[in-house]
C-alpha positions in Angstrom: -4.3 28.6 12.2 -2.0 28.8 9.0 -0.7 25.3 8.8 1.8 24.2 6.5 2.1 20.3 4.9 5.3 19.9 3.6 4.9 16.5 1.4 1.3 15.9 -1.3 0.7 12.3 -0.5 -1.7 10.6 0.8 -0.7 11.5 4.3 -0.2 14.8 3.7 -3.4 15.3 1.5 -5.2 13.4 4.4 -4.0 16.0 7.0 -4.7 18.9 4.6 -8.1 17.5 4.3 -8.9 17.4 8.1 -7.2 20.7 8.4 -9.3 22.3 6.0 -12.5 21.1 7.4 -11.8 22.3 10.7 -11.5 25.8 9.2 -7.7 26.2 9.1 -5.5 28.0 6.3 -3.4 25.1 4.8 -0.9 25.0 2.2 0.7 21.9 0.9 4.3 22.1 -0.6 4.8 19.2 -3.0 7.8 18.6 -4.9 6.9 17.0 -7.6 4.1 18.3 -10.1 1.4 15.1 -9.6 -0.1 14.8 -6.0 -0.4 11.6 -4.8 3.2 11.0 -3.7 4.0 7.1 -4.0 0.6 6.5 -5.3 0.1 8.7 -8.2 0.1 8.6 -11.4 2.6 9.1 -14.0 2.8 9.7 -17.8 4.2 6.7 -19.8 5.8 7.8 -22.9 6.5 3.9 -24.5 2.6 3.3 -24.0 1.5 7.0 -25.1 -0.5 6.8 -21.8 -1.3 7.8 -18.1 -0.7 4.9 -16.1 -0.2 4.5 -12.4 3.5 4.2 -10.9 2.0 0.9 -9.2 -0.8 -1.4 -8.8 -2.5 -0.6 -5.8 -5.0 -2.5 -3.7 -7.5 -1.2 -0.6 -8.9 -3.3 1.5 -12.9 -2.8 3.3 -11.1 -2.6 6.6 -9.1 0.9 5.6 -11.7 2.7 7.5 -9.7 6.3 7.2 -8.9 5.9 3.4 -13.1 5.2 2.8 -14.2 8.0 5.5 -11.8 10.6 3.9 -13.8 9.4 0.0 -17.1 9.9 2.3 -15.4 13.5 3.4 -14.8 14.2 0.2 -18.1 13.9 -1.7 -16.5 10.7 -3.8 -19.2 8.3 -4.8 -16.9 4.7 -3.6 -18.2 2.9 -6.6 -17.3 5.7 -8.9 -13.9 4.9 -7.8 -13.4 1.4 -6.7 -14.4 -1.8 -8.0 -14.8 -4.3 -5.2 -15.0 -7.7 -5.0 -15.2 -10.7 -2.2 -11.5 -11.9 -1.0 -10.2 -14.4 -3.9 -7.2 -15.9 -3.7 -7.0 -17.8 -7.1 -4.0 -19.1 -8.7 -3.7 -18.2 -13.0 -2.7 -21.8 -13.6 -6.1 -23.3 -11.9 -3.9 -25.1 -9.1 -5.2 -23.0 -6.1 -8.0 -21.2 -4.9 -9.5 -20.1 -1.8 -12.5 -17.1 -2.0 -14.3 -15.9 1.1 -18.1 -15.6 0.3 -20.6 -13.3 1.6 -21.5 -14.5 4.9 -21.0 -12.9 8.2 -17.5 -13.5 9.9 -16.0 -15.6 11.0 -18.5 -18.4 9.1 -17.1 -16.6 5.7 -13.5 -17.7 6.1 -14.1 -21.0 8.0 -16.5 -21.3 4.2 -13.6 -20.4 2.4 -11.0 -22.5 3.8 -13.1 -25.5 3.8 -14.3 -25.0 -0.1 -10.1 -24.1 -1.0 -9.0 -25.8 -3.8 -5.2 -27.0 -3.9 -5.1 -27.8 -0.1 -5.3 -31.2 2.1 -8.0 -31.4 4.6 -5.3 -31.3 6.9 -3.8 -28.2 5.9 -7.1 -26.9 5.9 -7.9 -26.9 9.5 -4.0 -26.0 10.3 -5.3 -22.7 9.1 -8.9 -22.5 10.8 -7.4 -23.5 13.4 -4.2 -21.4 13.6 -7.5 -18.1 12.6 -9.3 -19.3 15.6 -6.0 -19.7 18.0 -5.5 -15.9 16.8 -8.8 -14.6 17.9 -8.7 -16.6 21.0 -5.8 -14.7 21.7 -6.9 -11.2 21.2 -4.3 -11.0 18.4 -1.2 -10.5 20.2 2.0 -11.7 18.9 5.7 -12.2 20.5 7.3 -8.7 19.0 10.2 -10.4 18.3 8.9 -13.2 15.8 9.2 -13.1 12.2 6.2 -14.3 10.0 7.9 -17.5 9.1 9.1 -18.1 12.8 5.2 -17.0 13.7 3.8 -19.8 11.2 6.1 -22.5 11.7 5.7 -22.4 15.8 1.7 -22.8 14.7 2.3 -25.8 12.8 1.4 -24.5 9.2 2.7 -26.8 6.6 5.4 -25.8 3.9 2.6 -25.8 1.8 0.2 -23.6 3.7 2.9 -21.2 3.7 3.8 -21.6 0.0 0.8 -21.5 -1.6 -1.3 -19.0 1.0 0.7 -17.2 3.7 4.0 -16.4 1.5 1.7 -14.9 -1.0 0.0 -12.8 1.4 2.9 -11.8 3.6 4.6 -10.2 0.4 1.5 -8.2 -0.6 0.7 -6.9 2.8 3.9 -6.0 4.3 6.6 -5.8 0.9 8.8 -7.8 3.1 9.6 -11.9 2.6 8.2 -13.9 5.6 11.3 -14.8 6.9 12.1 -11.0 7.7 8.6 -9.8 8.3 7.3 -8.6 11.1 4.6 -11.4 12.8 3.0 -8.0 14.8 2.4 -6.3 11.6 1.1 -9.3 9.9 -1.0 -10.0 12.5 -2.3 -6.3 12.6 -3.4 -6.7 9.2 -5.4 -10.5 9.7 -7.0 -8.7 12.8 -8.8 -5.5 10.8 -9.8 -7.9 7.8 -10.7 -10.8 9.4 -12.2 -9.9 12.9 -15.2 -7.7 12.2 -17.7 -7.4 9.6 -17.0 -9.8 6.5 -17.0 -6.4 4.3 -13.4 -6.4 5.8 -11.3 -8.2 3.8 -13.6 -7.0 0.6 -10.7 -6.4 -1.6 -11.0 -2.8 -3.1 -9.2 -2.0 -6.8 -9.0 1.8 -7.9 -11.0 1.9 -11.0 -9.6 5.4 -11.7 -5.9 6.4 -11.7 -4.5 7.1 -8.6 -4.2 10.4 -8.4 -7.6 10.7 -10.2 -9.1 8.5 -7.2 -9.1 11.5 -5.1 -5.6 13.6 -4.1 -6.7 16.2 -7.3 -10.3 16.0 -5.5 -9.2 18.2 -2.9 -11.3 21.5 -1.2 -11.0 24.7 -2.7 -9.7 26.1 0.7 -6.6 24.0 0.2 -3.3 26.1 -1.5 -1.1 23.6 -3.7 2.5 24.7 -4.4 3.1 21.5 -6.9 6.7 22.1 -7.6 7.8 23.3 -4.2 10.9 21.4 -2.9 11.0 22.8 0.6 14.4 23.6 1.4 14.6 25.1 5.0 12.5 24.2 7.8 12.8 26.2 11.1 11.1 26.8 14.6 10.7 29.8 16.9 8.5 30.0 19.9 4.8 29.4 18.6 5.6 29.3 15.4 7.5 27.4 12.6 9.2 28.5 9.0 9.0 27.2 6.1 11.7 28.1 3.4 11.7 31.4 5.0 7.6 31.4 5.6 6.0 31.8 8.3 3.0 29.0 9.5 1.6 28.5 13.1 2.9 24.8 12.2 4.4 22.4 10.2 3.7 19.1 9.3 6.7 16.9 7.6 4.9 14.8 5.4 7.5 13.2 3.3 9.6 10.3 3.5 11.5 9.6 6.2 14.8 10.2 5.0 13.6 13.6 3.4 11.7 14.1 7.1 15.4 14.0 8.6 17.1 16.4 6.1 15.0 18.9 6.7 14.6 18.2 10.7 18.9 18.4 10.7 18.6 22.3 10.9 16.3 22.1 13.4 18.1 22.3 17.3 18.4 19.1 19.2 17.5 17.2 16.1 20.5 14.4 16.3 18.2 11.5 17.6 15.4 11.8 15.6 17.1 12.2 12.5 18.7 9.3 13.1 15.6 7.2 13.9 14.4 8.2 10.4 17.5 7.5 8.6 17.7 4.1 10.2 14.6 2.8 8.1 15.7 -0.1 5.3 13.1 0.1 1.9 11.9 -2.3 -0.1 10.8 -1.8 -3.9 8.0 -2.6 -6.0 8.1 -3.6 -9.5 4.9 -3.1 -11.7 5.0 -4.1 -15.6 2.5 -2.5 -17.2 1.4 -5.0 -20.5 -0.9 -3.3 -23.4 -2.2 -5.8 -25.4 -3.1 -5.8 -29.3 -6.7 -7.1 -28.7 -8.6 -7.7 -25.8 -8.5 -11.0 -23.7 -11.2 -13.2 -21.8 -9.5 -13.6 -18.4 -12.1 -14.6 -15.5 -11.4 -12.0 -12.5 -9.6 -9.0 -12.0 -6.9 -10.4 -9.8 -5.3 -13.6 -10.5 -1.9 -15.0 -8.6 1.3 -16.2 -10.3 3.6 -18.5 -8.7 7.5 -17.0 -9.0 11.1 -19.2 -10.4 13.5 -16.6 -9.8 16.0 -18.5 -11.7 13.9 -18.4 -14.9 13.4 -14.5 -14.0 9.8 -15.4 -13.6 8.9 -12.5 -11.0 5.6 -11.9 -11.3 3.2 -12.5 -8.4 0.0 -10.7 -8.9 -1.5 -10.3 -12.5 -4.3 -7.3 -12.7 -6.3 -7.8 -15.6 -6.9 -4.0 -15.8 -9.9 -4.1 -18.3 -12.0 -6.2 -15.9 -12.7 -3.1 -13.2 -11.7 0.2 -14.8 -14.4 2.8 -15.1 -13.0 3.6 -18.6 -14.6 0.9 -20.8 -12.7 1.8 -23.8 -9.5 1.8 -22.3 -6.6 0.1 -24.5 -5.8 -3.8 -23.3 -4.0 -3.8 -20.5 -2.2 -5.8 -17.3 -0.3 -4.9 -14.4 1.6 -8.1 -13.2 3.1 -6.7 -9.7 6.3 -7.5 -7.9 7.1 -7.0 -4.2 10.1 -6.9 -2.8 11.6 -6.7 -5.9 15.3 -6.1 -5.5 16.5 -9.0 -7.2 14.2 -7.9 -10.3 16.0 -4.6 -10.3 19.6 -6.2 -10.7 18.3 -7.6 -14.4 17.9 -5.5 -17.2 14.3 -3.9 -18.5 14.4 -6.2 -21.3 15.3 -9.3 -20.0 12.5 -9.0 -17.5 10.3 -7.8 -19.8 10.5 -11.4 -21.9 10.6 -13.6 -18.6 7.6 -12.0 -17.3 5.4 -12.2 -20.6 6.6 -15.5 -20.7 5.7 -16.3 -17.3 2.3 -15.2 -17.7 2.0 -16.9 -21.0 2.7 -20.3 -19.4 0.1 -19.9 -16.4 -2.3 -18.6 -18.2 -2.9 -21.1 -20.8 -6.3 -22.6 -19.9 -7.6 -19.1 -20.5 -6.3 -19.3 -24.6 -3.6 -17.9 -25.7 -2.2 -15.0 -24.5 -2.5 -12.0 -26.9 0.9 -10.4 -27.9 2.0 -7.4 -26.1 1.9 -4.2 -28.2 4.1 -2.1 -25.7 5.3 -1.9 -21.8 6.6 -0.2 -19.1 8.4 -1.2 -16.3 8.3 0.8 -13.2 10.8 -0.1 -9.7 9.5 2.5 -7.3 12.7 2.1 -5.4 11.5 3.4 -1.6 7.8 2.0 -2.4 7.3 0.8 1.7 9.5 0.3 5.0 11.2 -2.9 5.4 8.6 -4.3 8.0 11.2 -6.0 10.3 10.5 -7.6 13.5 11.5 -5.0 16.6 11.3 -1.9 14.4 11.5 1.7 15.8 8.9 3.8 14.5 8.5 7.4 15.4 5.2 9.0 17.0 3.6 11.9 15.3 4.6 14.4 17.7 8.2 15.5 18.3 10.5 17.4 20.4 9.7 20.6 18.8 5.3 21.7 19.7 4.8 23.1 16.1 6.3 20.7 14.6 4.6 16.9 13.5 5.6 14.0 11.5 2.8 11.6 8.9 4.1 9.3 6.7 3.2 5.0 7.0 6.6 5.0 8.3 4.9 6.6 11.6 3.8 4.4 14.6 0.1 3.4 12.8 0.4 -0.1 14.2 0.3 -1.1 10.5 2.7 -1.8 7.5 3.5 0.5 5.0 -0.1 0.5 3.3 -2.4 3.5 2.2 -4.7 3.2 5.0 -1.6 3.7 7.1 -0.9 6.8 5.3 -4.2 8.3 5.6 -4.5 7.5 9.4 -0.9 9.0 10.1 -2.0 12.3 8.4 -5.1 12.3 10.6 -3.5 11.9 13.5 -0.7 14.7 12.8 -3.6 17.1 11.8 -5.4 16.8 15.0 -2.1 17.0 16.8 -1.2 20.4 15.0 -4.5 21.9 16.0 -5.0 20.2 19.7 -1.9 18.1 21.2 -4.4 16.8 23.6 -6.8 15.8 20.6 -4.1 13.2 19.3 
């Protein structure tokens, strides 16, 4: 078949991987010149650097995401540094790491040895972990996270220190509009199987680097390629004029319904996809003038919006990329950062190195920052919201499929969600019945 992926991120490079294995012609229209889509990277011209438009994490539970590395030849530890689950606050006042022992002994371990928790808080959260699993993971639809916690009796301060942390990493949605099913989706797949699970996984490579330029030969890349026109005939599909045995819409949801709008009987759809709310992501990227002893690769920072103190993750970058000689560098990330982006560059910019400054201090001090970038990627996930309408892969017209995380994965808006949507619309494009 002669299949067409409109869209070069990870879902679509996911499907165009599949698609290529199975022996198909496949050509991916990509509109901007870097595959990799929301994960990619980008050139930074105020560090004189390639640097990543944000700091992104994998967990050992992305199944798809490591599968598709296997597929792909990609040594893992080439690519990804990996380390147990740590949970450790930069100023020392919290910490909760899950060692190496079979699960669920490894976070019943963890929880007991946390540091900056009560003994009663600690068994609110074994057993609100054990209620869970009891309960095959299922969770009232129409609960959010903070509605979900507070009916399982976790304290302000579990939730503060542990759950509002998490919530915002995992879903780029605040707990009291998150979705309890999606958070609860992503406890289940790190915390129910194998302890390798909730392994957390940090590219050591740039993003694009880690493997969408890795693709097969047999794969045609049209980097550059807005796609204008999408149509449908019997058996067949058209792309800007083209013709393809089938299409697969692999861009954003809102770029999914402009081009689905030409399409006949398209009203309902297209409005399903334009229904979607977004929430950004913030990532200030730090260089440093000298290098700086900071224990760990991931550390977390504890926010005062009214100080402008954003920051919520600090990556000491140094500490697990492949390039040793790599100039200083952190990435201090910000979900759901739409109050961030109402304050100027600058402004943040100070608040932020000041934040990290201030939290850091047992470390030494801080070295001074030689340049940085900010980045807002403005659509960077969904707005996970209790109740939300996701579409399926498949749609009204046979040649015609959708991949994106926005799809019905069953998780947030997360790479691993990516990769399995693209999956799913390959072997949907090639066998209905196989999907």
């Amino acid at each position: 078949m002669r299949i067409a992926v409109i869209g070069g991120g990870w879902a679509g490079l996911s499907a165009a991987v599949h698609l290529d294995r199975k022996g198909h012609d496949v050509t991916v229209f990509e509109a901007a010149r870097t595959a990799g889509g929301r994960a990619r990277r980008v050139h930074s011209a105020r560090l004189a650097a390639d640097i990543d438009n944000g700091q992104h994490i994998l967990l050992g539970a992305y199944h798809d995401t490591l599968a598709l590395l296997e597929t792909l030849g990609i040594v893992r530890e080439h690519v990804l540094h990996e380390e147990p689950l740590r949970l450790c606050s930069a100023n020392g006042q919290f910490a909760l790491r899950l060692p190496s022992l079979p699960s669920p002994l490894h976070l019943i371990a963890g929880v007991l040895g946390a540091r900056g928790l009560s003994w009663a808080e600690k068994g609110q959260l074994i057993a609100f972990a054990a209620r869970l699993r009891r309960e095959g993971w299922h969770v009232d639809p129409r609960l959010s996270v903070s509605d979900w916690l507070n009916g399982h009796g976790q304290s302000e301060a579990v939730q503060r220190q542990f759950w509002h942390p998490l919530c915002l990493a995992a879903l780029n949605t605040a707990p009291e509009q998150a979705s309890a099913t999606l958070m609860a989706s992503v406890l289940r797949d790190s915390l129910q199987g194998s302890a390798s699970h909730s392994r957390v996984l940090i590219p050591r490579v740039d993003l694009s680097r880690l493997w969408p330029e890795r693709l097969p030969r047999g794969v045609t890349m049209r980097p550059g390629h807005a796609v204008r026109e999408l149509g449908v005939q019997t058996g067949c599909t058209f792309v800007d004029g083209q013709r393809f045995d089938a299409a697969i819409l692999a861009t954003g949801a809102s770029s999914a319904a402009r081009l689905i709008r030409g399409l006949p009987s398209s009203t309902l759809l297209a409005q399903q996809l334009d229904g979607f709310e977004y929430r950004p992501i913030a990532t200030l990227w730090l260089r440093l003038e000298r290098p700086w002893r900071v224990p760990g690769a991931m550390l977390m920072l504890n926010e005062d919006r009214a100080r402008l103190h954003f920051g919520q993750w600090l990556f000491h970058r140094n500490a697990f990329l492949a390039d040793r000689y790599s100039p200083p560098m952190l990435a201090v990330v910000v979900s759901d950062a739409r109050e961030l982006a109402r304050h100027p560059s600058e402004a943040v910019f100070a608040a932020i190195v000041e934040q990290v400054s201030e939290q850091t201090r047992r470390f030494g001090p801080m070295p001074a920052v030689a340049g940085y970038e900010l980045i807002v990627e403005k659509r960077a996930t969904f707005a996970a919201l209790p109740g939300l309408s996701r579409p399926d892969n498949a749609t009204r017209w046979p040649r015609v499929f959708l991949a994106g995380d926005y799809t019905d994965t069953g998780y947030p808006g997360v790479l691993e969600g990516a990769v399995r949507s693209g999956l799913r619309a390959a072997k949907l494009a090639v066998n209905p019945k196989e999907g």
